[in-house]
ZAVO-70374 format. One line per 10 residues: number of its first residue (from 1); their letters; for each residue y, x, z of N, C-alpha, C. Coordinates in steps of 0.2 Angstrom, whole numbers, plus 5000, padded with zeros to 4 digits. Each point is the difference from the previous one (the first is absolute). Layout:
N
NUM> a> Y,X,Z,Y,X,Z,Y,X,Z  ...
END
This chain:
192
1> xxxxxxxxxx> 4994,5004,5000,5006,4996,5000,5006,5004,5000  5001,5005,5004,5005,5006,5001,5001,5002,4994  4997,5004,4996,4998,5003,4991,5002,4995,4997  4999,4993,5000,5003,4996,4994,5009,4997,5002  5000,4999,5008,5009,5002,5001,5001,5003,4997  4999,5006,5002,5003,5006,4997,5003,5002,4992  4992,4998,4996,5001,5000,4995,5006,4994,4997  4998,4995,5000,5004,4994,4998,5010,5003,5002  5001,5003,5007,5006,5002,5000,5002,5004,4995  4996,5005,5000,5002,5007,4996,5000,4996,4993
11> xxxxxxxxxx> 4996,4996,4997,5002,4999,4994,5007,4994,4999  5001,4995,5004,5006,4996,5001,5006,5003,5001  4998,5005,5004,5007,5006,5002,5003,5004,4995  4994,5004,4995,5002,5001,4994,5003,4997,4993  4997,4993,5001,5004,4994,4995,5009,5002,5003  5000,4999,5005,5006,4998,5004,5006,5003,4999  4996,5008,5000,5006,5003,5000,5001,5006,4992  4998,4995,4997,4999,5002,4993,5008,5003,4997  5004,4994,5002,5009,5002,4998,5001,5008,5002  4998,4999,5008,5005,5007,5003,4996,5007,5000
21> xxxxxxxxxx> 4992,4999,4996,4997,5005,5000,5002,5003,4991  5000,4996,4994,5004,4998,4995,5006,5004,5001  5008,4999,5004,5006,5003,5001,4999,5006,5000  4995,5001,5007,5000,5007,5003,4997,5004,4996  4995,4999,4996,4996,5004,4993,5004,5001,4995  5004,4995,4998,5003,5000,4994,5007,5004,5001  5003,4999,5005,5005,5006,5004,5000,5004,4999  4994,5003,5004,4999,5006,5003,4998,5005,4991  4997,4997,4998,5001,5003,4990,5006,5000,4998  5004,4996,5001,5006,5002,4996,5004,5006,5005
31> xxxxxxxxxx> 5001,4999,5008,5004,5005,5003,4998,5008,5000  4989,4999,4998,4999,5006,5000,5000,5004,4992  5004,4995,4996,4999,5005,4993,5008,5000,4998  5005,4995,5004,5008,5000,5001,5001,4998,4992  4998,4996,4998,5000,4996,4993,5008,5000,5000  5005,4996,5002,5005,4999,4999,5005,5004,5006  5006,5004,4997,5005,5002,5006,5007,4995,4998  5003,5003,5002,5006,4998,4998,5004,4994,5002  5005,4996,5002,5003,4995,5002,5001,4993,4996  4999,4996,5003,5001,4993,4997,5003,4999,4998
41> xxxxxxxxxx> 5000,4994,4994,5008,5000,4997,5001,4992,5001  5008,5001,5004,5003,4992,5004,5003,4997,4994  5000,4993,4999,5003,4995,4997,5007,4998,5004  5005,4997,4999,5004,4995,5003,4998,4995,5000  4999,4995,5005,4997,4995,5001,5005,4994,5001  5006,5002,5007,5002,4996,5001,5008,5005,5003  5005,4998,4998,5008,5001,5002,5004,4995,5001  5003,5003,5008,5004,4993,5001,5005,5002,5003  5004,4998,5004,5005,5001,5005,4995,5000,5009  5000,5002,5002,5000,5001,5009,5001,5005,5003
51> xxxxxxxxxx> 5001,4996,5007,5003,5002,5005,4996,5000,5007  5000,5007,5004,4996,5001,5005,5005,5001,5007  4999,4998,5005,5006,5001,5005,4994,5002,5004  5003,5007,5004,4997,5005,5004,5003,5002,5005  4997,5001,5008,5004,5006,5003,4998,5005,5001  5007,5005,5000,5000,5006,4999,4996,5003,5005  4997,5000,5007,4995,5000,5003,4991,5001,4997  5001,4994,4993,4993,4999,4997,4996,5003,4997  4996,5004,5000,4997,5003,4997,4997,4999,4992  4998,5003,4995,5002,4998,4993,4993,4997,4998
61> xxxxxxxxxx> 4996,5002,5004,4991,4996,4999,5004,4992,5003  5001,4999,5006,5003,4992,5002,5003,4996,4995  5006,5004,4996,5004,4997,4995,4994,4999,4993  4995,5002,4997,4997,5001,4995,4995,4995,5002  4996,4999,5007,4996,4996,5001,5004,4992,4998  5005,4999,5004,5004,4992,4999,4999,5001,4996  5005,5004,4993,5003,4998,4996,4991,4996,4994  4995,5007,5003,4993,4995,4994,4998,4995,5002  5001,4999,5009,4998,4991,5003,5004,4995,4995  5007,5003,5001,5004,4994,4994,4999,4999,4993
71> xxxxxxxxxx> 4998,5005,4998,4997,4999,4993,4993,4999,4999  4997,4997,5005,4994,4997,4999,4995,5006,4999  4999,5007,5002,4999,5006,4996,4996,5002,5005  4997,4999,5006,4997,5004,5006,4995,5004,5000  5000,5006,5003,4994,5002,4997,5001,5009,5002  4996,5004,4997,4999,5006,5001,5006,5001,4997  5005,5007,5002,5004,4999,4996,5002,5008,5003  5007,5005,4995,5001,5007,5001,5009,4999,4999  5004,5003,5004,5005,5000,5002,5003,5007,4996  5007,5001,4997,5003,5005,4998,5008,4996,5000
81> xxxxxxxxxx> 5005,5007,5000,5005,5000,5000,5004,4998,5008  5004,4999,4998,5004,5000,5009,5005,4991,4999  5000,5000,5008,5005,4994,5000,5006,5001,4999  5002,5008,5004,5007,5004,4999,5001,4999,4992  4998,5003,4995,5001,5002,4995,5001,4992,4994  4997,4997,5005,5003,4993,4995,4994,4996,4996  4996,5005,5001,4994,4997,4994,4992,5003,5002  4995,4993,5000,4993,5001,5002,4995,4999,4996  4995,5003,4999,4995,4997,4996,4996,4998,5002  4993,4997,4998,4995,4998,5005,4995,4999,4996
91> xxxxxxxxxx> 4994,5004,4999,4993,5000,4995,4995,4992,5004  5000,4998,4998,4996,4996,5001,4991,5001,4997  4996,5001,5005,4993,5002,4999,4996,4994,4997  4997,5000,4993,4996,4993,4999,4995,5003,4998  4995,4996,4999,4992,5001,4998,5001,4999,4991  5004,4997,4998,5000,5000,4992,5006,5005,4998  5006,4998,5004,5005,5001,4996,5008,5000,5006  5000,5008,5000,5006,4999,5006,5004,5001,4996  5007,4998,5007,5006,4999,4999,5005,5004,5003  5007,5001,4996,5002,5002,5002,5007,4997,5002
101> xxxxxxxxxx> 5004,5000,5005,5005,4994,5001,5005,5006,5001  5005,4998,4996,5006,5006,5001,5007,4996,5004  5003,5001,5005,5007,4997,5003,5004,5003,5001  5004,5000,4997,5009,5002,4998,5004,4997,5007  5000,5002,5007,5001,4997,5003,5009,5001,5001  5002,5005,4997,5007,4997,4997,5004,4998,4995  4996,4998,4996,5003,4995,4996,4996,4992,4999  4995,5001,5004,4994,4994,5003,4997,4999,4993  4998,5002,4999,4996,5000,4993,4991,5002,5001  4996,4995,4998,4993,5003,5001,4995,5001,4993
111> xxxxxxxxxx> 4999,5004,4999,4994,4998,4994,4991,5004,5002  4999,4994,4996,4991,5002,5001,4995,5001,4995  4997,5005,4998,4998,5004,4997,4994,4999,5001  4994,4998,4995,4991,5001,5001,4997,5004,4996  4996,5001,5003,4996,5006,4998,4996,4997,4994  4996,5007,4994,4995,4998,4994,4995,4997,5003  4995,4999,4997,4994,5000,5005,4995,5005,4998  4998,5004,5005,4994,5005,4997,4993,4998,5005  4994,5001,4996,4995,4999,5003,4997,5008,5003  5004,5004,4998,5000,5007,5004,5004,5000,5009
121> xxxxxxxxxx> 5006,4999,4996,5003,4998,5009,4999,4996,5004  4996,4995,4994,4999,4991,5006,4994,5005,5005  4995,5004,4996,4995,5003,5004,4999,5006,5004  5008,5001,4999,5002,5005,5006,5001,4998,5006  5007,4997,4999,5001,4995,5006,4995,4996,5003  4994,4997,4995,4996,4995,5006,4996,5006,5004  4999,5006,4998,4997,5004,5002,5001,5003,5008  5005,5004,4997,5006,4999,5006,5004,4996,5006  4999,4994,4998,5003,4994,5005,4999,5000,5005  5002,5001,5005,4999,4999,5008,5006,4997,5002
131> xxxxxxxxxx> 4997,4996,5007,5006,4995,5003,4997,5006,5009  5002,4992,5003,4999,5001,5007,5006,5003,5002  5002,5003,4996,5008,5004,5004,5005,4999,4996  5000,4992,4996,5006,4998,4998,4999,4989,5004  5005,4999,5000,5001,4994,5001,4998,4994,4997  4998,5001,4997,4997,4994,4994,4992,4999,4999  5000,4993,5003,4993,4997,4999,4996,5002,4993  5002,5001,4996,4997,5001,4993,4998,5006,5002  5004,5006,5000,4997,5006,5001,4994,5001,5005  5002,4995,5006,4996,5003,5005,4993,4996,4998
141> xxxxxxxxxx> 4998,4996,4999,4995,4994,4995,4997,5006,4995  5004,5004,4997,4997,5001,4993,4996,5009,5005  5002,4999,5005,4997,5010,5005,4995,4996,5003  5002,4994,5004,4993,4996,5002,4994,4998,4996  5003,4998,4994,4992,5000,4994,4998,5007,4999  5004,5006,4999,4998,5006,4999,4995,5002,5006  5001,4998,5007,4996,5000,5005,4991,4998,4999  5004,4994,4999,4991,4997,5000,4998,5002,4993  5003,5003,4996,4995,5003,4993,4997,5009,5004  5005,5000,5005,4996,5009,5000,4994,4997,5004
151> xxxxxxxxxx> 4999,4995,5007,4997,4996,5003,4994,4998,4997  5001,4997,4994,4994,4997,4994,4996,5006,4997  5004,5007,5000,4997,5005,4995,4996,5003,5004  5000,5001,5008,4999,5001,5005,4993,4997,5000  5001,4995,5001,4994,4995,5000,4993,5000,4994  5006,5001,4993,4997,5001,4995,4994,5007,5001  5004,5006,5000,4998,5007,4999,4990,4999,5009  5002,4996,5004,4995,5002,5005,4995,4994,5000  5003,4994,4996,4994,4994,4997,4997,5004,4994  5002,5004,4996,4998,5006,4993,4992,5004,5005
161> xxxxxxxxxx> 5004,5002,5004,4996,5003,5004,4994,4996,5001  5003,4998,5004,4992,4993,5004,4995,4999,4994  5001,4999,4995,4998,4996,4994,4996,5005,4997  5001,5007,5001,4998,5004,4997,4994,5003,5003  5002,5000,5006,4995,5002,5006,4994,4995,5001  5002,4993,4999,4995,4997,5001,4994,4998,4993  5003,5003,4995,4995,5000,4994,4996,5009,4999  4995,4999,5003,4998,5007,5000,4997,5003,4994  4999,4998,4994,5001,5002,4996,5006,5006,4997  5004,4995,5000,5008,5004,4998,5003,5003,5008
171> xxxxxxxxxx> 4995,5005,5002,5001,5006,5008,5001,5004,4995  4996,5004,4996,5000,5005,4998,5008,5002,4995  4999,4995,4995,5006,5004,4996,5006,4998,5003  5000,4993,5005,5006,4999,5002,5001,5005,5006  4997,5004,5004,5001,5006,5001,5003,5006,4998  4997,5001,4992,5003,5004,4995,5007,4999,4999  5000,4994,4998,5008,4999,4997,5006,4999,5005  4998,4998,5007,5004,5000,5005,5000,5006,5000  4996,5005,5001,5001,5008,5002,5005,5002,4998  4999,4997,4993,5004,5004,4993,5007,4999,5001
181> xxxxxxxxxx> 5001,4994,5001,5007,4999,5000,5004,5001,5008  4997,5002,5005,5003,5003,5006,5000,5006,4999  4995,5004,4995,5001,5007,4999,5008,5002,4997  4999,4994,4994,5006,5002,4994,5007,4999,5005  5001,4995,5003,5004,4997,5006,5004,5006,5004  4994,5006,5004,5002,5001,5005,5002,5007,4994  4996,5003,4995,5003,5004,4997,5006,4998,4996  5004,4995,4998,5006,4999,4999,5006,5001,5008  4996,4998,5004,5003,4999,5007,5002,5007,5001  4996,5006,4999,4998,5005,5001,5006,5006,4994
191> xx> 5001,4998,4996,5001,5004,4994,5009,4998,4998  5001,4994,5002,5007,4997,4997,5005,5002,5004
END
């Protein structure tokens, strides 16, 4: 009864996490061969007249956060320029297609800028992505699924095990091949 638990998880669990084991395969190929370099290129999306009122006390991440609450924008996001100096920018981090919000905050002017879409950086940044030390549900949600995929792969790699062990037949070469790939393992460990 234990054996067919088991099995049934390992193979349901693998259905399961077909997307994020997909991301992280297909990722890890493009950042290990560096297929694409170079910077994105921004469209204007949207220019308009606004205006941000801040105190001089506040710091420039405070003013960049309200300002993407107001525009409906929340989210991962990267802070450049000064409040002293009159003008802010603010990268907005998206899974398709970031943004970038420019405000003129002396002539109260704001314009917004979105990224091309590439399926090289879409698979960098999903690769990438970690929350838990940003404020946003979405982020911490998307490190929380990353959780239970390391959890699942966990489970996967030692129900492999169980499965393996318990067909004595396949002791021998799955011995061999196991060997083989802790050998090649600890000498990459060993060598790099």
């Amino acid at each position: 009864m234990v054996s067919l638990v088991i099995r049934r998880t390992h193979m349901f669990l693998a259905l399961f996490l077909v997307p994020w084991v997909l991301v992280y395969a297909i990722s890890t190929i493009v950042m290990n061969h560096r297929a694409e370099r170079g910077r994105a290129e921004f469209t204007v999306v949207e220019e308009r007249p606004y205006s941000v009122e801040y105190s001089p006390d506040e710091e420039r991440n405070e003013v960049a956060s309200r300002i993407m609450a107001d525009l409906d924008l929340e989210g991962k996001h990267g802070v450049w320029g000064t409040l002293e100096d009159g003008s802010i920018g603010i990268h907005r981090h998206r899974a398709l297609k970031d943004l970038l919000v420019k405000i003129d905050l002396k002539e109260s002017e704001l314009v917004i800028e979105e990224s091309d879409f590439s399926i090289v950086r879409f698979l960098n940044n999903m690769h990438r992505r970690r929350g838990y030390n940003l404020d946003y549900f979405q982020d911490d949600a998307w490190s929380f699924s990353v959780d239970l995929f390391i959890i699942g792969m966990i489970f996967w790699a030692l129900s492999g095990l169980w499965m393996w062990w318990e067909l004595k037949v396949t002791r021998r070469w799955g011995s061999i091949v196991m060997g083989s790939g802790v050998a090649l393992f600890a000498l990459f460990l060993l060598t790099i």
